[in-house]
C-alpha positions as CSV (number, residue, x, y, z in Angstrom):
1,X,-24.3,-58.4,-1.9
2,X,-23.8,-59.0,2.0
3,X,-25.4,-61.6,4.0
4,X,-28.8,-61.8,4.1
5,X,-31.2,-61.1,7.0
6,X,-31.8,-64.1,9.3
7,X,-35.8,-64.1,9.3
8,X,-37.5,-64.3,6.4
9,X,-40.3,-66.1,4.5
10,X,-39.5,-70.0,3.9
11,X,-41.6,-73.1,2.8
12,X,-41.6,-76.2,4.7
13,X,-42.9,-79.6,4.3
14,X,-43.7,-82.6,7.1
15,X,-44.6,-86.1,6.2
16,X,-44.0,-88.8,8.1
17,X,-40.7,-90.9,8.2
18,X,-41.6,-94.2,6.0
19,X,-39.2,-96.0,8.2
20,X,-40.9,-95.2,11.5
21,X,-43.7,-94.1,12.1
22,X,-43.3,-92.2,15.6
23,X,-41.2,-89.7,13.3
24,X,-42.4,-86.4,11.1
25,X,-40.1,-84.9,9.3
26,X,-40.4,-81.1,9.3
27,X,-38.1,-79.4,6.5
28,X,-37.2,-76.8,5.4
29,X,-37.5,-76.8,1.4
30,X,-36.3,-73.1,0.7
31,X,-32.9,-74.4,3.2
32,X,-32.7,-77.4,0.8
33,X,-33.8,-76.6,-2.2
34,X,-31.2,-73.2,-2.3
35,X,-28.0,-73.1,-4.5
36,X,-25.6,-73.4,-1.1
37,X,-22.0,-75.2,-0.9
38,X,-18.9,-75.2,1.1
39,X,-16.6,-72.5,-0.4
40,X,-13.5,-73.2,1.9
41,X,-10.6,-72.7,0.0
42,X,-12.7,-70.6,-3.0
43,X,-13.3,-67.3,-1.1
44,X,-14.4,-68.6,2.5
45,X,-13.2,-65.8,4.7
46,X,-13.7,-67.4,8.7
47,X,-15.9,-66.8,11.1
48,X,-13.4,-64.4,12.6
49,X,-11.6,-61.6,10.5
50,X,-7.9,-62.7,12.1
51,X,-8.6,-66.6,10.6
52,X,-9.4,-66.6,7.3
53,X,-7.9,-69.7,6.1
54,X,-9.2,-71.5,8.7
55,X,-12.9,-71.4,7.9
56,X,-15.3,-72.5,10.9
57,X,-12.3,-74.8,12.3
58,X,-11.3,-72.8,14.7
59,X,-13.3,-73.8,18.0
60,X,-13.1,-77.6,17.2
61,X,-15.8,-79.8,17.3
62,X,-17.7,-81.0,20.1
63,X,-18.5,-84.6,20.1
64,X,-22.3,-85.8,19.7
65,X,-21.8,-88.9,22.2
66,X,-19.2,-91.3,23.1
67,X,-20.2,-93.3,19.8
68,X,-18.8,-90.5,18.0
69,X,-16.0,-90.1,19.7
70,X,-15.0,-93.5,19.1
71,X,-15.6,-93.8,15.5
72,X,-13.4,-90.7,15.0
73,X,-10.4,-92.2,16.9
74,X,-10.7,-95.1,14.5
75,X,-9.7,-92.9,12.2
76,X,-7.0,-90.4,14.0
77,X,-5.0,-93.7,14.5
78,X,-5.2,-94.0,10.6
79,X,-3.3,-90.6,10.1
80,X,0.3,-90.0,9.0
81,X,2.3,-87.2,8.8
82,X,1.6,-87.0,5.0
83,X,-2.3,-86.2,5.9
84,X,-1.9,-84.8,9.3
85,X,0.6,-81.5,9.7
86,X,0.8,-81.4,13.5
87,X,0.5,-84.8,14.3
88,X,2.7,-86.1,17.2
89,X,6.1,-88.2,16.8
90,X,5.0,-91.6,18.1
91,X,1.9,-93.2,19.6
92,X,-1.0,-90.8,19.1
93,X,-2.4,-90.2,22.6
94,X,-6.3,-88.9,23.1
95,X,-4.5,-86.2,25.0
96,X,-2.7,-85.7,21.4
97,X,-6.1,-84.3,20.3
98,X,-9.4,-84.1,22.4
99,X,-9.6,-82.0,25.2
100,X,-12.7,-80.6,27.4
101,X,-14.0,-77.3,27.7
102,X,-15.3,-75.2,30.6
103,X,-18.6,-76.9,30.6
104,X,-16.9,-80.5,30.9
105,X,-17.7,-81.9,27.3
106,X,-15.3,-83.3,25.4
107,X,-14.0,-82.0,22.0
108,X,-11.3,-81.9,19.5
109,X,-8.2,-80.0,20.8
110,X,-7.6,-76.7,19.6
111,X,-4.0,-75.0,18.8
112,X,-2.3,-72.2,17.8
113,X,-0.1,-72.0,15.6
114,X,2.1,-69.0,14.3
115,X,-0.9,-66.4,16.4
116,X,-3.8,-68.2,14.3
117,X,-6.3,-70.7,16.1
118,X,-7.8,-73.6,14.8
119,X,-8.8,-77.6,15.4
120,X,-5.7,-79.9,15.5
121,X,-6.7,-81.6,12.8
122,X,-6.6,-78.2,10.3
123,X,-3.5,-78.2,8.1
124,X,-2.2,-74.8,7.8
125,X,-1.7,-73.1,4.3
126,X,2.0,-73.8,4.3
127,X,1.2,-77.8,4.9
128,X,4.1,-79.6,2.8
129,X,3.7,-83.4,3.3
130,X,6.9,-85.7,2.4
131,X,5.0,-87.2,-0.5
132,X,3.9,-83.5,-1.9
133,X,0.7,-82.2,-2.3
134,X,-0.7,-80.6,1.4
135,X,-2.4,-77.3,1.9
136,X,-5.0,-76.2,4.1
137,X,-7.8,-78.3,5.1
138,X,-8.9,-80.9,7.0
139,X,-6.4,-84.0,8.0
140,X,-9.8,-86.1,8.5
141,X,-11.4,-85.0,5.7
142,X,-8.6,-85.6,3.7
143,X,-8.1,-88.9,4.5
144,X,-11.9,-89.6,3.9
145,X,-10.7,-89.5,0.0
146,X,-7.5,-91.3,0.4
147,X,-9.8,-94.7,1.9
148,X,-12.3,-94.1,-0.8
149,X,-15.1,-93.0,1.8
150,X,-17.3,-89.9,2.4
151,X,-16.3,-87.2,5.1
152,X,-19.2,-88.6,6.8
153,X,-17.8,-92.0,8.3
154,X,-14.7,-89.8,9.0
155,X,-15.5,-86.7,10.5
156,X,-17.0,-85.9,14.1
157,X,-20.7,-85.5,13.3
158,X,-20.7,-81.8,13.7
159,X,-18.4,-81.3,11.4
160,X,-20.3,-83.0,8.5
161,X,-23.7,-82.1,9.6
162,X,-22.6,-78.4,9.1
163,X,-24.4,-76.1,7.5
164,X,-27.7,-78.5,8.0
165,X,-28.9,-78.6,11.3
166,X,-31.3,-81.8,13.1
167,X,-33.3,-81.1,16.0
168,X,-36.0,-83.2,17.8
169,X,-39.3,-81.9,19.4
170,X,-41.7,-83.9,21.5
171,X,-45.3,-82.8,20.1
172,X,-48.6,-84.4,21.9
173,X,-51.2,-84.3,19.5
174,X,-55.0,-82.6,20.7
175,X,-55.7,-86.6,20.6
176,X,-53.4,-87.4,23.2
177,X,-51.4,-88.8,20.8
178,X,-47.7,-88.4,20.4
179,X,-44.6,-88.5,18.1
180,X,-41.3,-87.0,17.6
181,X,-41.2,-84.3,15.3
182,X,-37.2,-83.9,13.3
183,X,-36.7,-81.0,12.0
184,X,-34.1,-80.6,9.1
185,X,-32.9,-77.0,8.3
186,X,-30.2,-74.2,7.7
187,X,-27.6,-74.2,10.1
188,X,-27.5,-70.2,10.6
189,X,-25.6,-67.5,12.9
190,X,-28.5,-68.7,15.8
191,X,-27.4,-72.2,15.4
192,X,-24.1,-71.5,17.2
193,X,-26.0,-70.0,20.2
194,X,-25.5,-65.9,21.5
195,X,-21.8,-66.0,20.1
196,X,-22.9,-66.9,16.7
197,X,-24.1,-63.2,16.5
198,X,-20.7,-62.2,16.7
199,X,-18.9,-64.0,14.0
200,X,-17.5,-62.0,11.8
201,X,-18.5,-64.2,8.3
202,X,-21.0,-67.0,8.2
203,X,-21.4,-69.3,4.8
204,X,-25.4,-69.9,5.0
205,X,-26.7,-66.8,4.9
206,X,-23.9,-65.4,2.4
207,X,-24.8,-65.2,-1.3
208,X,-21.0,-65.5,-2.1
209,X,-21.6,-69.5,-1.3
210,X,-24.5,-70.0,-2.9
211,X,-23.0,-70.5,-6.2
212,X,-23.8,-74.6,-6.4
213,X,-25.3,-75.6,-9.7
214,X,-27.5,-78.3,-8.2
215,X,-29.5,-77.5,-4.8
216,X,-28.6,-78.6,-1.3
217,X,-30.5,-81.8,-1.1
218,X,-28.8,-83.2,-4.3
219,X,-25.1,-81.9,-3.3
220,X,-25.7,-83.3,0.1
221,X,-27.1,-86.8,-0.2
222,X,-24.6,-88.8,2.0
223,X,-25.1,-86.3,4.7
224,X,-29.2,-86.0,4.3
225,X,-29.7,-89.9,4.5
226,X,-27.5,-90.7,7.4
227,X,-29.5,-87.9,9.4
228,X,-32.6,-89.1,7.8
229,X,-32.3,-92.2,6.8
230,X,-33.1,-93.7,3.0
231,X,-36.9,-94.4,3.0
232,X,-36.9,-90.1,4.4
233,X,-34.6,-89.2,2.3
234,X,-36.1,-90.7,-0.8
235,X,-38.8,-89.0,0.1
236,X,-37.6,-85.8,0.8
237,X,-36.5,-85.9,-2.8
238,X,-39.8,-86.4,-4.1
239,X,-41.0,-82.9,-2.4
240,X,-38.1,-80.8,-3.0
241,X,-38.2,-81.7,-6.7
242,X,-42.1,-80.8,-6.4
243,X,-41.2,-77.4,-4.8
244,X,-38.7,-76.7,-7.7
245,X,-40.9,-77.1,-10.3
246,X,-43.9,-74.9,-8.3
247,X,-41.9,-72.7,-5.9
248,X,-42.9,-68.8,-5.9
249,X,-40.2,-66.0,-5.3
250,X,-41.3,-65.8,-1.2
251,X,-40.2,-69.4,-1.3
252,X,-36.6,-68.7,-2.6
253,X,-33.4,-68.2,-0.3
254,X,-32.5,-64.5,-0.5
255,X,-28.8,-65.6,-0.6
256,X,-29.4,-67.4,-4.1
257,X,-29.1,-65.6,-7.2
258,X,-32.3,-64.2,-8.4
C-alpha cells in the first residue's frame, strides 16, 4: 500500500504537565499509539530515490542551540576509526564535521562520497572497521551502544527526536490567563517545511514502517520523557493505554495494519 494521505482524522489528548504547571500537553494519541518504527537498514528506501542507504541522513542535522552542539562534540572526540568511517587522521577539528548553511546556522557537515550524499557521521554500506563488524549507519549512534547509553545522550537532538515532533504555542486563555501549550506529534512530510513535499520516500506516513509490535509511546520511552519529562510521560501512558483499549477505527493511523 503507498503512503497514506497527510490529513486525516486523529484523536488528541491535553492535560496538564504534573511537573509544571504553566505547561499543557497537547498529543496526539493516534501518532503515538500507531504500530510505527525506524526501518533503516530493513527496507528504508531515503528520502531521495538516488540515496537509499542513506535513510533521512543526507542533509545533516541542524543543531537545536549551542547546548546541543556541545554535548555532541563530547561525543565526536570519543570516536575511532573503528565507529567512525570518514573520520580524519589526527585531532578532530569542528571544521572536521559542522559546517553552516546559507541561512547562517550551524549543522553537521555533509559529504559525498562515491556520487552519494550524506551526514559525515553516516558510515557507508561498504564500512569495514579494523576490528570487523561496520556497515551502514550512524558513527554516533553506534557508539551510543558501545558506552552502554541511549542514542539520545549521543545524537544531535534532531536526530533522536525524529519522527516525533515538539512544538510550543503561547495560548491566552478568555480569562486572561496564560500558559504554554507542547504539542507532541508525527513528524510528517510538512514537518521538513515546502521541500518536505518533494522527498521522494518518507517513514511516518508509510505502512511499510509501521510493522512495530508495541505502539510508539512504549518503543519510544527514552525519547518521550526527555521531551516531556517523567511526571508527563507517566502520564501520557496512562491515556494512551486508555485510548487502546476504547479507540474507534477514525482514531487509528491509516498507515497501521487494519
Amino acid at each position: 500500500m503507498p503512503e497514506v494521505e497527510l490529513v486525516f482524522p486523529r484523536a488528541f489528548v491535553e492535560f496538564v504537565n504534573p511537573a509544571d504547571e504553566s505547561e499543557v500537553l497537547r498529543c496526539d494519541l493516534t501518532w503515538l499509539t500507531s504500530s510505527y518504527k525506524c526501518i533503516f537498514g530493513e527496507g528504508c528506501q531515503g528520502i531521495y530515490a538516488d540515496a537509499p542507504d542513506v535513510g533521512c541522513c543526507t542533509l545533516g542535522a541542524h543543531f537545536a542551540d549551542g547546548d546541543d552542539e556541545k554535548r555532541v562534540a563530547g561525543y565526536v572526540a570519543m570516536l575511532d576509526e573503528n565507529l567512525w568511517q570518514q573520520k580524519p587522521a589526527g585531532k578532530v577539528r569542528k571544521k572536521d564535521w559542522i559546517e553552516t548553511d546559507e541561512d547562517g546556522e550551524r549543522k553537521t557537515r555533509v559529504t559525498t562520497v562515491d556520487g552519494q550524499q550524506a551526514c559525515v557521521f553516516h558510515n557507508r554500506t561498504d564500512f569495514a572497521p579494523p576490528t570487523g563488524g561496520g556497515g551502514a549507519g550512524c558513527a554516533l549512534h553506534a557508539l551510543a551502544f558501545v558506552l552502554g547509553k541511549n542514542p539520545v545522550e549521543t545524537k544531535p537532538d534532531v536526530c533522536w527526536q525524529l519522527p516525533i515532533r515538539r512544538t510550543f504555542r503561547e495560548v491566552e486563555r478568555q480569562d486572561g490567563s496564560t500558559y504554554t501549550e507542547v504539542s507532541i506529534g508525527e513528524y510528517d512530510r510538512r514537518g521538513w517545511g515546502p521541500g518536505g513535499h518533494d522527498l521522494d520516500w518518507y517513514c511516518s506516513g508509510n505502512t511499510e514502517a509501521h510493522v512495530a509490535p508495541e505502539p510508539v509511546f512504549r518503543t519510544h520511552v527514552a525519547e518521550l520523557t526527555e521531551l516531556m519529562g517523567r511526571p508527563a510521560y507517566d502520564e501520557l501512558v496512562r491515556h494512551c493505554e486508555a485510548h487502546l483499549r476504547s479507540r474507534s477505527a477514525l482514531a487509528l493511523h491509516p498507515a497501521d495494519p487494519h
